[in-house]
PQR file with spaces between the fields and no chain letter, atoms N, CA, C, O and H, PARSE charges and radii, in Angstrom:
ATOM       1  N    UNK     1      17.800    5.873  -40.958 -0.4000 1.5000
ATOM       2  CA   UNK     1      18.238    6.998  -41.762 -0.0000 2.0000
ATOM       3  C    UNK     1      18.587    6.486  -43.167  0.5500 1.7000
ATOM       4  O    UNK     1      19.536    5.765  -43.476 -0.5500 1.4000
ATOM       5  N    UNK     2      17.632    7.001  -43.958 -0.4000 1.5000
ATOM       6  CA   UNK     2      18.674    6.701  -45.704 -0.0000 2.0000
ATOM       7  C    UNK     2      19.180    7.754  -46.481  0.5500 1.7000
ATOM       8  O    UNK     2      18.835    8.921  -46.300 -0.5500 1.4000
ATOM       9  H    UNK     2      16.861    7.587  -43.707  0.4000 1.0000
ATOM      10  N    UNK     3      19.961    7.407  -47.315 -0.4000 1.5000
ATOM      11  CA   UNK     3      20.585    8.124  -48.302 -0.0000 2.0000
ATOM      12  C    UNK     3      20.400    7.724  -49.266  0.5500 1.7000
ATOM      13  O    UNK     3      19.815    6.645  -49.361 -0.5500 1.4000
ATOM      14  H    UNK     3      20.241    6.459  -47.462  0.4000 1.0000
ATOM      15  N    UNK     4      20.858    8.487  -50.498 -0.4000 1.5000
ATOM      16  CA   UNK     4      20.939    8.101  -51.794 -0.0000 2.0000
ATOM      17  C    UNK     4      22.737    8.120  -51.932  0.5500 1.7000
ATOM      18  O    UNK     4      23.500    8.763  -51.211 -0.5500 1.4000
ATOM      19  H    UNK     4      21.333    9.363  -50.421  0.4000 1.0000
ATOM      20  N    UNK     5      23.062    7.332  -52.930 -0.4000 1.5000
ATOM      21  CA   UNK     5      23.949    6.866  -53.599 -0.0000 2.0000
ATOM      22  C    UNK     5      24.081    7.310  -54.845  0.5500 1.7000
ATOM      23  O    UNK     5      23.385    8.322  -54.930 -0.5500 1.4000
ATOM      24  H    UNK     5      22.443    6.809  -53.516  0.4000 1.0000
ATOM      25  N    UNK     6      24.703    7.045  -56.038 -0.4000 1.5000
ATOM      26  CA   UNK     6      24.664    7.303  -56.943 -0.0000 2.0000
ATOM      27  C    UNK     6      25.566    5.598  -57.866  0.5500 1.7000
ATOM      28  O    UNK     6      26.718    5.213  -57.668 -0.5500 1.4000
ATOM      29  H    UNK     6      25.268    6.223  -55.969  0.4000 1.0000
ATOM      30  N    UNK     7      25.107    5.318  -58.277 -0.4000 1.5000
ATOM      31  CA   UNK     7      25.125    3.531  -59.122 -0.0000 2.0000
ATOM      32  C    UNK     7      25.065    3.813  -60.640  0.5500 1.7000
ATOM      33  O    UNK     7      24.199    4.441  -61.249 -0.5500 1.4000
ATOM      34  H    UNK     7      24.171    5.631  -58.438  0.4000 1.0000
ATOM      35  N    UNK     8      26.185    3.207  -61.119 -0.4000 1.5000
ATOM      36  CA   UNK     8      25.733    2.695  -62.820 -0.0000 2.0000
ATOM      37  C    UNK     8      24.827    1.806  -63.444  0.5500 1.7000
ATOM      38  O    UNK     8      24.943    0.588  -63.309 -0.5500 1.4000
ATOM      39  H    UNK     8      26.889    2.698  -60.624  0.4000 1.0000
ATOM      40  N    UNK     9      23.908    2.345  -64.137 -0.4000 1.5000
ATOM      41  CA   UNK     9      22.622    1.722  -64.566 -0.0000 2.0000
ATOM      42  C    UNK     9      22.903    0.095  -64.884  0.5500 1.7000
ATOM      43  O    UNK     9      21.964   -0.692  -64.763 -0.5500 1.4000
ATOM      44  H    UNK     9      23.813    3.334  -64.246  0.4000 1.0000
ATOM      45  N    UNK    10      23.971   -0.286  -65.215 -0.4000 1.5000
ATOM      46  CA   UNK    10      24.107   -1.565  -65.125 -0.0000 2.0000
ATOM      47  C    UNK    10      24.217   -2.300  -63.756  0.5500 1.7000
ATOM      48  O    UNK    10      23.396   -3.195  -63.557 -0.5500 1.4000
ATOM      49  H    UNK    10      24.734    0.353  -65.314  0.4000 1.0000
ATOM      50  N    UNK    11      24.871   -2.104  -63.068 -0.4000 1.5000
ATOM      51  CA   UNK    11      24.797   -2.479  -61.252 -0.0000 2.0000
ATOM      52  C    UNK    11      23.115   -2.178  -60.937  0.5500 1.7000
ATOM      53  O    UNK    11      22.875   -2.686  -59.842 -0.5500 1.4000
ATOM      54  H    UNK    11      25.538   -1.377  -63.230  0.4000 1.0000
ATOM      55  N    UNK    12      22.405   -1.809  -61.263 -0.4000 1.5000
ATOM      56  CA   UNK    12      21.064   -1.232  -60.560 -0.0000 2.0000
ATOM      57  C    UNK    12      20.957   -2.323  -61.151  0.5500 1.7000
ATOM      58  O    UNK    12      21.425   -3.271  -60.521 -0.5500 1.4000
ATOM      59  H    UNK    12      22.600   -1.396  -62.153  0.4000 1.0000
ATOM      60  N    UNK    13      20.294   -2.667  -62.623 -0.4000 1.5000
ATOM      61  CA   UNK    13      19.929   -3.940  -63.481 -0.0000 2.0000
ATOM      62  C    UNK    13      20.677   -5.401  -62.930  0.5500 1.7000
ATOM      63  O    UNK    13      20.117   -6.496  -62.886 -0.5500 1.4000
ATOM      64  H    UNK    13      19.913   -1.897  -63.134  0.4000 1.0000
ATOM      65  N    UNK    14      22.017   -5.122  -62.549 -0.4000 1.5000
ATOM      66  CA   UNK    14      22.190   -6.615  -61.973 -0.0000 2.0000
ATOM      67  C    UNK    14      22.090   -6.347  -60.160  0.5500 1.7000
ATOM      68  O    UNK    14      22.774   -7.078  -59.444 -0.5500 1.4000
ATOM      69  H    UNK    14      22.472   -4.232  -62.585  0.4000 1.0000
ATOM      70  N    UNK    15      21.555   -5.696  -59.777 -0.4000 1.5000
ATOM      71  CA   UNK    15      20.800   -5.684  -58.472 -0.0000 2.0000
ATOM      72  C    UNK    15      19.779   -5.966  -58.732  0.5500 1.7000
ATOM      73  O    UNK    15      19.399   -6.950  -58.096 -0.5500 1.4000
ATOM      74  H    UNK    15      20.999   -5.103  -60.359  0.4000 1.0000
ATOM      75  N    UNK    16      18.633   -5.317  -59.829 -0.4000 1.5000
ATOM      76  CA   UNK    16      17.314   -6.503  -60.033 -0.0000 2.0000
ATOM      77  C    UNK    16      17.315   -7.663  -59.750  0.5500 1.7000
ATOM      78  O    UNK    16      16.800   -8.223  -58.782 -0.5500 1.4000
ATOM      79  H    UNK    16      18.942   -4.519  -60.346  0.4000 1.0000
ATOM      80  N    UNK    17      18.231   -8.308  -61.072 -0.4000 1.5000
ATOM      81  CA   UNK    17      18.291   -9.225  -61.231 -0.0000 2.0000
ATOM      82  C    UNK    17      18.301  -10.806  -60.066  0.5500 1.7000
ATOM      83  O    UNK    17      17.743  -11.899  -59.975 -0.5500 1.4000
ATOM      84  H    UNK    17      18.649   -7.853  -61.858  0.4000 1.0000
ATOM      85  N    UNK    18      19.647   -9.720  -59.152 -0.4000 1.5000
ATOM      86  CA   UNK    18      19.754  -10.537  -58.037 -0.0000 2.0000
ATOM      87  C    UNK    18      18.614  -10.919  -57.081  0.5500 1.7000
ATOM      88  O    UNK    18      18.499  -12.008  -56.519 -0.5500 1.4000
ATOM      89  H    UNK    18      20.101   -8.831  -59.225  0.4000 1.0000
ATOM      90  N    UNK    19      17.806   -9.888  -56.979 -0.4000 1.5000
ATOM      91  CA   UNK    19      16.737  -10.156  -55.602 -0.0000 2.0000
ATOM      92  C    UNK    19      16.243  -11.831  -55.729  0.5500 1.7000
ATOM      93  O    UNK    19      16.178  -12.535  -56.736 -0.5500 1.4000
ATOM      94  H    UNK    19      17.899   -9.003  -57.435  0.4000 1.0000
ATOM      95  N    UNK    20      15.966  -12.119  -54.459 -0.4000 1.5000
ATOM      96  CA   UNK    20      15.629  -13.309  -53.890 -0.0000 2.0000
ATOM      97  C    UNK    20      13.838  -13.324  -54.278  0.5500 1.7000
ATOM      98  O    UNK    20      13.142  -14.137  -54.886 -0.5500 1.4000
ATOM      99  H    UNK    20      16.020  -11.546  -53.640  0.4000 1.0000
ATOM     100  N    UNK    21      13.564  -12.144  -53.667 -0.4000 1.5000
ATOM     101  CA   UNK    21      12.236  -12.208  -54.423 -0.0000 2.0000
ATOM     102  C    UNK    21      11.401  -10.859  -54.563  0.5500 1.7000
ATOM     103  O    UNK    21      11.502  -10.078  -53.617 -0.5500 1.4000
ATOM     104  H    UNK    21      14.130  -11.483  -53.173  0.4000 1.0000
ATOM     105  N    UNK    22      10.518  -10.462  -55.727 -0.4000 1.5000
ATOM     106  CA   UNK    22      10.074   -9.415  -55.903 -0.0000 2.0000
ATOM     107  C    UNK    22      10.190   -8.032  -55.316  0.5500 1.7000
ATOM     108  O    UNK    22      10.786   -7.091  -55.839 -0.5500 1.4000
ATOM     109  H    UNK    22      10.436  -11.097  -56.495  0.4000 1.0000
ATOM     110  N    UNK    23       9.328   -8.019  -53.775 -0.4000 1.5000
ATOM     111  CA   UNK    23       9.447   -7.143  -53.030 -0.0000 2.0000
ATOM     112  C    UNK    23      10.747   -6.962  -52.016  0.5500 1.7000
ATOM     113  O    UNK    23      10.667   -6.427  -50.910 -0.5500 1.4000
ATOM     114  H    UNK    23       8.843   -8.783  -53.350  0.4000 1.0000
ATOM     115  N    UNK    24      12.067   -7.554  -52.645 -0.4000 1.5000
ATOM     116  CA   UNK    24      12.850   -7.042  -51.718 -0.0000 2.0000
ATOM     117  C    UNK    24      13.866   -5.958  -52.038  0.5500 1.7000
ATOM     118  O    UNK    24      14.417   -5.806  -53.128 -0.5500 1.4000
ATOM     119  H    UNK    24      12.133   -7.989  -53.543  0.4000 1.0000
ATOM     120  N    UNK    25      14.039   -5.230  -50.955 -0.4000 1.5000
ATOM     121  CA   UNK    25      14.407   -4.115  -51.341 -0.0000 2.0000
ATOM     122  C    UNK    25      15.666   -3.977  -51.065  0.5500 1.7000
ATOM     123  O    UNK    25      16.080   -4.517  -50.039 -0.5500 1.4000
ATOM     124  H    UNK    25      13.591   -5.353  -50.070  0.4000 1.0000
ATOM     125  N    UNK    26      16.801   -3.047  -52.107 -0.4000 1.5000
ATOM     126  CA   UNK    26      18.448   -3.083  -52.155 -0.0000 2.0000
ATOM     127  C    UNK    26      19.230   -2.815  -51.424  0.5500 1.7000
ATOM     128  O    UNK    26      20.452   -2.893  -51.544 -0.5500 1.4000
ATOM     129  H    UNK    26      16.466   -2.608  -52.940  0.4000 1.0000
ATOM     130  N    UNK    27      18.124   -2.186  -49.899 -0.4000 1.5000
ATOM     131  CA   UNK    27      19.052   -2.215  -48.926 -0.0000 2.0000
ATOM     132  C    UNK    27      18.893   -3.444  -48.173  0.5500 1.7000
ATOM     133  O    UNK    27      19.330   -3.355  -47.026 -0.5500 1.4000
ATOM     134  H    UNK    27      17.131   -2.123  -49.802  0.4000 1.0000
ATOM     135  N    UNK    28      18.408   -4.529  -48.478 -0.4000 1.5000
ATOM     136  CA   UNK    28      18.150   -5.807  -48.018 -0.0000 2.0000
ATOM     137  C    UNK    28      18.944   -6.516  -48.670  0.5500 1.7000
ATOM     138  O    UNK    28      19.943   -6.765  -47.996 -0.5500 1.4000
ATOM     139  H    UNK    28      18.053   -4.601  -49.410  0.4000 1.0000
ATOM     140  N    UNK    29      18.972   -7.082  -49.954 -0.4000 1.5000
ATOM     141  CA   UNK    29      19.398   -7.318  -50.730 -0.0000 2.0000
ATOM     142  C    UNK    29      21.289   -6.848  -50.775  0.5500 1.7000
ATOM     143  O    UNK    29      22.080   -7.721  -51.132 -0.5500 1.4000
ATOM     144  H    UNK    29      18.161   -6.880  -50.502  0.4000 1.0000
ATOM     145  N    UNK    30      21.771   -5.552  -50.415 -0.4000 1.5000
ATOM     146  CA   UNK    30      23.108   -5.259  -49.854 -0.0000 2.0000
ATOM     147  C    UNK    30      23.362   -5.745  -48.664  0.5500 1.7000
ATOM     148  O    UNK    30      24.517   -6.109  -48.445 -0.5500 1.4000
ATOM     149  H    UNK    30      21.129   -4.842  -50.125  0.4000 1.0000
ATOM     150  N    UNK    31      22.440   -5.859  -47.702 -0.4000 1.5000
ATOM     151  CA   UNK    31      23.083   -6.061  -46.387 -0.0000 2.0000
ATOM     152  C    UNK    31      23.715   -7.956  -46.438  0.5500 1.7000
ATOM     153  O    UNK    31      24.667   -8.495  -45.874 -0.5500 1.4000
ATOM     154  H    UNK    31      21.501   -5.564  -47.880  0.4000 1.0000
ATOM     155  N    UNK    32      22.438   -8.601  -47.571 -0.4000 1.5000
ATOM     156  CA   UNK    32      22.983   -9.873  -47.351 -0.0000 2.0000
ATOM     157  C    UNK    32      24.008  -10.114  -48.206  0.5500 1.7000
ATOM     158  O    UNK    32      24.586  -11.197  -48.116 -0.5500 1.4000
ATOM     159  H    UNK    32      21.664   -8.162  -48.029  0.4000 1.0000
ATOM     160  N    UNK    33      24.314   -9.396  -48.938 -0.4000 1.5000
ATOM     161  CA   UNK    33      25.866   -9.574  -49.909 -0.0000 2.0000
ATOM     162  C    UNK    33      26.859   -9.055  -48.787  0.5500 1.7000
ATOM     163  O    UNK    33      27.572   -9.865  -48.194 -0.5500 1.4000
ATOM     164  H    UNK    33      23.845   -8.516  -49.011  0.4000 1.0000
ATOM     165  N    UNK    34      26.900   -7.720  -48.504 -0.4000 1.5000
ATOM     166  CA   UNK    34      28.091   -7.612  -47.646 -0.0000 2.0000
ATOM     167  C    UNK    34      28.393   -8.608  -46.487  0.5500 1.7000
ATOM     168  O    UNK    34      29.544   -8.881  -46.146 -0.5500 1.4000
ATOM     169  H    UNK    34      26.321   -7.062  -48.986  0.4000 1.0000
ATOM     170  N    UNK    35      27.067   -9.231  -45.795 -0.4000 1.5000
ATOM     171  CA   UNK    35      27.521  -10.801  -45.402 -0.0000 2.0000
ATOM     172  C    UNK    35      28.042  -11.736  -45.807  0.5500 1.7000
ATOM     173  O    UNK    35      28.676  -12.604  -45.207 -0.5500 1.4000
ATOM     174  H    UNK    35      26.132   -9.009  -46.071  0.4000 1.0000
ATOM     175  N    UNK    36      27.803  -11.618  -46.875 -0.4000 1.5000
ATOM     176  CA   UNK    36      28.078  -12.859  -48.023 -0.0000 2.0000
ATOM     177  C    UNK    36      29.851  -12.810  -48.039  0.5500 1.7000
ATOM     178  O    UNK    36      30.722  -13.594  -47.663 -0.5500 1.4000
ATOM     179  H    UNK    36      27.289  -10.912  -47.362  0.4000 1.0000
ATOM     180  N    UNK    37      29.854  -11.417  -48.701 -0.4000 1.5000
ATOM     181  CA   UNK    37      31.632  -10.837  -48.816 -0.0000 2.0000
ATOM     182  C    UNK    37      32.391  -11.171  -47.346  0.5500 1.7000
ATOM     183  O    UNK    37      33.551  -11.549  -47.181 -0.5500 1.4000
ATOM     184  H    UNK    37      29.146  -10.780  -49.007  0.4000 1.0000
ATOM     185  N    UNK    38      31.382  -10.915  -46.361 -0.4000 1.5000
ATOM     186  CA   UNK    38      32.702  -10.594  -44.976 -0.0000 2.0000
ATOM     187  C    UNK    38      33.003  -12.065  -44.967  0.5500 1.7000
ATOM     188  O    UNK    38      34.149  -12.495  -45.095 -0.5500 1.4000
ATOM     189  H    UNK    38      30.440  -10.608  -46.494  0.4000 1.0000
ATOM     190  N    UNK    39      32.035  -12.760  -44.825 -0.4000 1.5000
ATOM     191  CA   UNK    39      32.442  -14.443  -44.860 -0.0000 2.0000
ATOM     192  C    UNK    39      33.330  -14.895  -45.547  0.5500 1.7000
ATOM     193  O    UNK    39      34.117  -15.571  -44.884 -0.5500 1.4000
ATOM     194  H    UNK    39      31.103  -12.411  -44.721  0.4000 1.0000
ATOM     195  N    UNK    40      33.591  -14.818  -46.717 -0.4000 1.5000
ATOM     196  CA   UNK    40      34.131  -15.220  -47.760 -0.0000 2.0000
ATOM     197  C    UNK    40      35.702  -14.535  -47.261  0.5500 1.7000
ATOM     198  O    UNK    40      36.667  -15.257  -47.008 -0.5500 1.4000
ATOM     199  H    UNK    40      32.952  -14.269  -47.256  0.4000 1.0000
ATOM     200  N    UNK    41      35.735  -13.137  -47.184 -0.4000 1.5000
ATOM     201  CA   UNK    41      36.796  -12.507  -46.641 -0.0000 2.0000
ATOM     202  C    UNK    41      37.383  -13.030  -45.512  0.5500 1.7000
ATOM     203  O    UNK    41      38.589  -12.841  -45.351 -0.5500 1.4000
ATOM     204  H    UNK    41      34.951  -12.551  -47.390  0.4000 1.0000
ATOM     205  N    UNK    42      36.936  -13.472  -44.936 -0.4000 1.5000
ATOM     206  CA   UNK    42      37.297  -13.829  -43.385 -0.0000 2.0000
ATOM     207  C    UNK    42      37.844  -15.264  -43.358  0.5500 1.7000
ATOM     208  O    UNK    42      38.690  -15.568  -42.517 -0.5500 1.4000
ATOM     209  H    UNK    42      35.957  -13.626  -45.066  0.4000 1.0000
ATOM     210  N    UNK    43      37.286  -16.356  -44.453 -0.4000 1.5000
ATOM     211  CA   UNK    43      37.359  -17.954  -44.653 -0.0000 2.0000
ATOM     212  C    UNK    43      38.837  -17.971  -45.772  0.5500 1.7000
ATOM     213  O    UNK    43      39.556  -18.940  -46.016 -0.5500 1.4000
ATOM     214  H    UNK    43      36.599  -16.110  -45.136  0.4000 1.0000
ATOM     215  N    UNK    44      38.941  -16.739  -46.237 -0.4000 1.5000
ATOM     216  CA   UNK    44      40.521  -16.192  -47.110 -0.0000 2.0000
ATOM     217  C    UNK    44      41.183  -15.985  -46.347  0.5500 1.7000
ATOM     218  O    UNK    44      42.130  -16.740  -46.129 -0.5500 1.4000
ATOM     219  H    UNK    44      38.356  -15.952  -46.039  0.4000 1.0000
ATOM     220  N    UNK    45      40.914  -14.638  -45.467 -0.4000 1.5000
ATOM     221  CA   UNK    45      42.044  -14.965  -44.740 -0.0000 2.0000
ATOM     222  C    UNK    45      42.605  -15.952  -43.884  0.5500 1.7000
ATOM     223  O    UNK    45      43.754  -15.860  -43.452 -0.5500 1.4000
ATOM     224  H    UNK    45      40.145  -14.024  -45.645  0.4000 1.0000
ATOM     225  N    UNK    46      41.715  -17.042  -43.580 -0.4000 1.5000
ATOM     226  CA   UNK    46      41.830  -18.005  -42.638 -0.0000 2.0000
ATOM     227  C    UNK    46      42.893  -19.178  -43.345  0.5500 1.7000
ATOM     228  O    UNK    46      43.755  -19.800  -42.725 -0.5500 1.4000
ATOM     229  H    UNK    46      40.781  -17.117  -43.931  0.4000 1.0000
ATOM     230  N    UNK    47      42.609  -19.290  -44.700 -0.4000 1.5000
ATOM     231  CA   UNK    47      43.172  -20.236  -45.387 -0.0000 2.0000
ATOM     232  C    UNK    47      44.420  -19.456  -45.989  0.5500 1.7000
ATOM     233  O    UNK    47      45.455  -20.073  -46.240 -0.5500 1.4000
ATOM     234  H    UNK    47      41.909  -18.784  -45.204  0.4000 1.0000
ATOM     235  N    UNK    48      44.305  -18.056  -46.223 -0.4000 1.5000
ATOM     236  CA   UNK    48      45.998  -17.487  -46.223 -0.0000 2.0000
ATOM     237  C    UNK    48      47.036  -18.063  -44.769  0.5500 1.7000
ATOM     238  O    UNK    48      48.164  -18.485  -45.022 -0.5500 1.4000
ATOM     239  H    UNK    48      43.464  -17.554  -46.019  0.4000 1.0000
ATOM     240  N    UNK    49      46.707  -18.040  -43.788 -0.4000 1.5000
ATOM     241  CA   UNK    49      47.142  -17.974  -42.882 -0.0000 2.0000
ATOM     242  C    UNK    49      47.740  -19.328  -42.648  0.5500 1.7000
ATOM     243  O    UNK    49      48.927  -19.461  -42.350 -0.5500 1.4000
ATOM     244  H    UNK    49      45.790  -17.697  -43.582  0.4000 1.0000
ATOM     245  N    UNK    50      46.943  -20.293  -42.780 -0.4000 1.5000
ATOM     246  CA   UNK    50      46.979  -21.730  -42.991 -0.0000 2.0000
ATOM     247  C    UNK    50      47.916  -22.083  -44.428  0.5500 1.7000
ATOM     248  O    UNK    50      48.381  -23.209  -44.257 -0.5500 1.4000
ATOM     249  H    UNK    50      45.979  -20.185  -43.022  0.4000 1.0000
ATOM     250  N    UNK    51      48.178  -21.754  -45.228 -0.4000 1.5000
ATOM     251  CA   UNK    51      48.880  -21.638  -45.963 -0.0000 2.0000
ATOM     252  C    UNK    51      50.258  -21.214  -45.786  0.5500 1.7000
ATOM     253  O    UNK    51      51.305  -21.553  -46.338 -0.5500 1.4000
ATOM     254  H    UNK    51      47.799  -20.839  -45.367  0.4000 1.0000
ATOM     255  N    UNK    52      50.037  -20.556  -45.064 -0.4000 1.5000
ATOM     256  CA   UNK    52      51.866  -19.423  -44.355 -0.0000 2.0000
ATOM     257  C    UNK    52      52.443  -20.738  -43.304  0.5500 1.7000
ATOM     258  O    UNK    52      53.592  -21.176  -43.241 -0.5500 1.4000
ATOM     259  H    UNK    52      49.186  -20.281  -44.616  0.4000 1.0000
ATOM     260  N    UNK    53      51.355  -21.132  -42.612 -0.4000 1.5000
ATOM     261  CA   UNK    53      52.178  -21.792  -41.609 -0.0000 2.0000
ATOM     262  C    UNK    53      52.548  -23.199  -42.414  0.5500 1.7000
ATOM     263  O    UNK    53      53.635  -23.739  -42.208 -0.5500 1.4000
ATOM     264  H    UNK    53      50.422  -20.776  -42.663  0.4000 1.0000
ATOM     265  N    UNK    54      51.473  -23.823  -43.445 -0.4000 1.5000
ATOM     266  CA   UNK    54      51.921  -24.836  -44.096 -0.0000 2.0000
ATOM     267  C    UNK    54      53.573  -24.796  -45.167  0.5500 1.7000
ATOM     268  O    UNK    54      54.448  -25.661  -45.210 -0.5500 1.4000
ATOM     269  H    UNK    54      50.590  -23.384  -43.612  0.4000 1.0000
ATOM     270  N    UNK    55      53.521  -23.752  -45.752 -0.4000 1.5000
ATOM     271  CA   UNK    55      54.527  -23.735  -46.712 -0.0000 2.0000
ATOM     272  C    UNK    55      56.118  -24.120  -46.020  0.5500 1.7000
ATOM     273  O    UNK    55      57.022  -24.559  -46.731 -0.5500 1.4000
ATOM     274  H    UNK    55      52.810  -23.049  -45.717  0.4000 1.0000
ATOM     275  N    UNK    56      56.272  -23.893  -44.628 -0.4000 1.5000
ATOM     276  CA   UNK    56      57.956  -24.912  -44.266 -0.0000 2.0000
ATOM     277  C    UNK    56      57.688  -25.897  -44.276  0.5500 1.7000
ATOM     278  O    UNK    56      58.511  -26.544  -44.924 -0.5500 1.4000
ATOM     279  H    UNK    56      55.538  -23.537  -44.050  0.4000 1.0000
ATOM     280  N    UNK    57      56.648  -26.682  -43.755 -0.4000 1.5000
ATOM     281  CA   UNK    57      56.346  -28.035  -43.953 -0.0000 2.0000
ATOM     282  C    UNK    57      56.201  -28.264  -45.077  0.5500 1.7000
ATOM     283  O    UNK    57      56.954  -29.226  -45.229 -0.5500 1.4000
ATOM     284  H    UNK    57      55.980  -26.156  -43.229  0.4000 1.0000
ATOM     285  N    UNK    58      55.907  -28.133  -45.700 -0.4000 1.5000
ATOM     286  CA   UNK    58      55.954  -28.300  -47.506 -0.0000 2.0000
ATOM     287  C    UNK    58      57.263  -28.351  -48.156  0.5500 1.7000
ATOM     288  O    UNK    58      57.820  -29.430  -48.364 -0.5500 1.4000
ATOM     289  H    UNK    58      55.295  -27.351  -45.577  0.4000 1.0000
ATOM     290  N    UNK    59      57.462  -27.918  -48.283 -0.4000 1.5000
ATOM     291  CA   UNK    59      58.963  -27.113  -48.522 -0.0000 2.0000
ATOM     292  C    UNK    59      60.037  -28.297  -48.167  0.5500 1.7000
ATOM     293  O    UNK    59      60.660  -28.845  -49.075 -0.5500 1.4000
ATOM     294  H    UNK    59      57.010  -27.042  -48.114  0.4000 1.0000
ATOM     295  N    UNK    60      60.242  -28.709  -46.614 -0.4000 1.5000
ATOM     296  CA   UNK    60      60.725  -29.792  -45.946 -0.0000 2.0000
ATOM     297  C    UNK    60      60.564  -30.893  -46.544  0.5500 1.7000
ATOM     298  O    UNK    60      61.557  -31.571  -46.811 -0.5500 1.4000
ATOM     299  H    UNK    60      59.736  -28.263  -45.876  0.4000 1.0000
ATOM     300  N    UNK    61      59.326  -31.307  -46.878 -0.4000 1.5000
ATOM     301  CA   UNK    61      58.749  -32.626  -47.400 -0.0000 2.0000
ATOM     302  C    UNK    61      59.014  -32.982  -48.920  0.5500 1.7000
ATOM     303  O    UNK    61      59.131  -34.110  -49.400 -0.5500 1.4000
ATOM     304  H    UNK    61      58.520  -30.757  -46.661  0.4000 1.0000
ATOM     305  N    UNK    62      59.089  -31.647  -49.624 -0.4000 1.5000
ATOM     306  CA   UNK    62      59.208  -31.717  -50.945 -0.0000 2.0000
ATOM     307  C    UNK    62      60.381  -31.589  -51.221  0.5500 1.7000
ATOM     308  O    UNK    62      60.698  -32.061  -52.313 -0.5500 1.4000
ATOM     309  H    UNK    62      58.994  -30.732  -49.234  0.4000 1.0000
ATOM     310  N    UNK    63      61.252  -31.068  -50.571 -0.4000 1.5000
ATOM     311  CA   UNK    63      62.588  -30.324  -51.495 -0.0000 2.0000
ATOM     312  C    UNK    63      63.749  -31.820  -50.310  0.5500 1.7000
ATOM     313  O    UNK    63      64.413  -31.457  -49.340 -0.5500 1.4000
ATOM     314  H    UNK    63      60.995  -30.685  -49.684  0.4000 1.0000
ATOM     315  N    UNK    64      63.702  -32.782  -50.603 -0.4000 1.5000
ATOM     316  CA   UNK    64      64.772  -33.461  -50.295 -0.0000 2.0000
ATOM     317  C    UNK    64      65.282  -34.542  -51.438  0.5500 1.7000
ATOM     318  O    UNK    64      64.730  -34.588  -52.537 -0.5500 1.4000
ATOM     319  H    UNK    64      63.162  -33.077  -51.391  0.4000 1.0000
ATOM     320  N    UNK    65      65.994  -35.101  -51.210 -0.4000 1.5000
ATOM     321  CA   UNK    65      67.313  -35.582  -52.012 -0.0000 2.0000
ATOM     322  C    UNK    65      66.350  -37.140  -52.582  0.5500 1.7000
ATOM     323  O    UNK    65      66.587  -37.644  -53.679 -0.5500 1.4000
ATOM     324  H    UNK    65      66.443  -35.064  -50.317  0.4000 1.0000
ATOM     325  N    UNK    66      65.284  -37.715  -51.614 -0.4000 1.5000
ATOM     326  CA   UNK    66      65.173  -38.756  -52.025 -0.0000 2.0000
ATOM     327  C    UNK    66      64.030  -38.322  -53.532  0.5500 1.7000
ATOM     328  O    UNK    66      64.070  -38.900  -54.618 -0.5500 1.4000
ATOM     329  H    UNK    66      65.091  -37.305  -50.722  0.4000 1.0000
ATOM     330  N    UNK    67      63.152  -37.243  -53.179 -0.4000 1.5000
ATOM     331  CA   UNK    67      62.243  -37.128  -54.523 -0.0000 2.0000
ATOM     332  C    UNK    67      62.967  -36.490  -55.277  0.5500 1.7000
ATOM     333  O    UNK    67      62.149  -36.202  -56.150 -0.5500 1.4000
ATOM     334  H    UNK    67      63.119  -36.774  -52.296  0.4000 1.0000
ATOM     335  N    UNK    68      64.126  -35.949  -55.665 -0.4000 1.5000
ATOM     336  CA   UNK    68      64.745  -35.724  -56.391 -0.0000 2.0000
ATOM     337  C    UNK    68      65.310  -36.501  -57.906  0.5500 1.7000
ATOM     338  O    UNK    68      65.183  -36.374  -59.124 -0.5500 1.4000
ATOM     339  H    UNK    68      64.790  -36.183  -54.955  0.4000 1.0000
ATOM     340  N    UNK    69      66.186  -37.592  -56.634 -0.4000 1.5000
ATOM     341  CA   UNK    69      65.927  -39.070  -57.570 -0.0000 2.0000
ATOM     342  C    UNK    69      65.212  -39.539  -58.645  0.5500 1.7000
ATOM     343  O    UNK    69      65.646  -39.691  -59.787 -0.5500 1.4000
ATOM     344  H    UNK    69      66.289  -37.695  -55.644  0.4000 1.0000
ATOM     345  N    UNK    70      63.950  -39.796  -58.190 -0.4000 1.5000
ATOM     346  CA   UNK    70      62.622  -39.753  -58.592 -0.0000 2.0000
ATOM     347  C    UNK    70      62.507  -39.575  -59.916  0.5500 1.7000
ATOM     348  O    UNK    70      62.316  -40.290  -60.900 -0.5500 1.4000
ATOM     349  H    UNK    70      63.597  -39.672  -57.262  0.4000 1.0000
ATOM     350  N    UNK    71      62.754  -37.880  -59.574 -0.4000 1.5000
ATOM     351  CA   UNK    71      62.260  -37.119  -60.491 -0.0000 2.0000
ATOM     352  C    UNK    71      62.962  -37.206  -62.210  0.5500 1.7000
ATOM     353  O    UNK    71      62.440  -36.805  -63.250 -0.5500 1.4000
ATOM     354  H    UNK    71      62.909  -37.299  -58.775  0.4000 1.0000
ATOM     355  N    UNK    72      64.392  -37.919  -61.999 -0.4000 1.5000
ATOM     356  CA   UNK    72      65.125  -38.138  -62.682 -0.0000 2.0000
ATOM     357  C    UNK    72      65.004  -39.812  -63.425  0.5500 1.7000
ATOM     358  O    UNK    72      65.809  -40.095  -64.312 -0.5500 1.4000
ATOM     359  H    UNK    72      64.816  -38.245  -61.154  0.4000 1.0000
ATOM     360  N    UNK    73      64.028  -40.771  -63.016 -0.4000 1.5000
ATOM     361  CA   UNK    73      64.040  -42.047  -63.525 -0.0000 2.0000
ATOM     362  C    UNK    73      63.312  -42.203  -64.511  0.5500 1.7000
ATOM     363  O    UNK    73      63.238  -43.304  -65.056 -0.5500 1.4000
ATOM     364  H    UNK    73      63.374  -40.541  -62.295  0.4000 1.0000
C-alpha cells in the first residue's frame, strides 16, 4: 500500500542526493535510514544507561580527600 506525503523541496533534493545508487527508490532509501536511526537510538540508550550506573562509581573515585591534595600542589 502507498501513500503520498507531503516534503520540503529541500529534504526531496537531499534525499537525491543520498541514494546509494540511481534506481533506488525513497521508500528504500527511508527504510534504511530509519534502521540506521533505530540503531543509533538504541546504542544511546544503551550507553545512557551505562553511564547512570557508572556515575557513583565515578563520583566515589573522584571526589576523595587524597586527589584533592593533588589538586592543590
Amino acid at each position: 500500500m502507498n501513500t503520498t506525503i507531503q516534503l520540503d523541496k529541500s529534504i526531496v533534493e537531499s534525499l537525491k542526493n543520498s541514494k546509494e545508487y540511481p534506481r533506488q527508490t525513497y521508500g528504500e532509501l527511508l527504510k534504511k535510514m530509519i534502521k540506521v536511526f533505530m540503531s543509533v537510538k538504541k546504542k544511546n540508550q544503551y550507553d545512557e544507561f551505562l553511564h547512570k550506573i557508572q556515575q557513583p562509581l565515578m563520583k566515589e573515585l573522584w571526589d576523595n580527600k587524597e586527589d584533592e591534595v593533588w589538586e592543590n600542589v
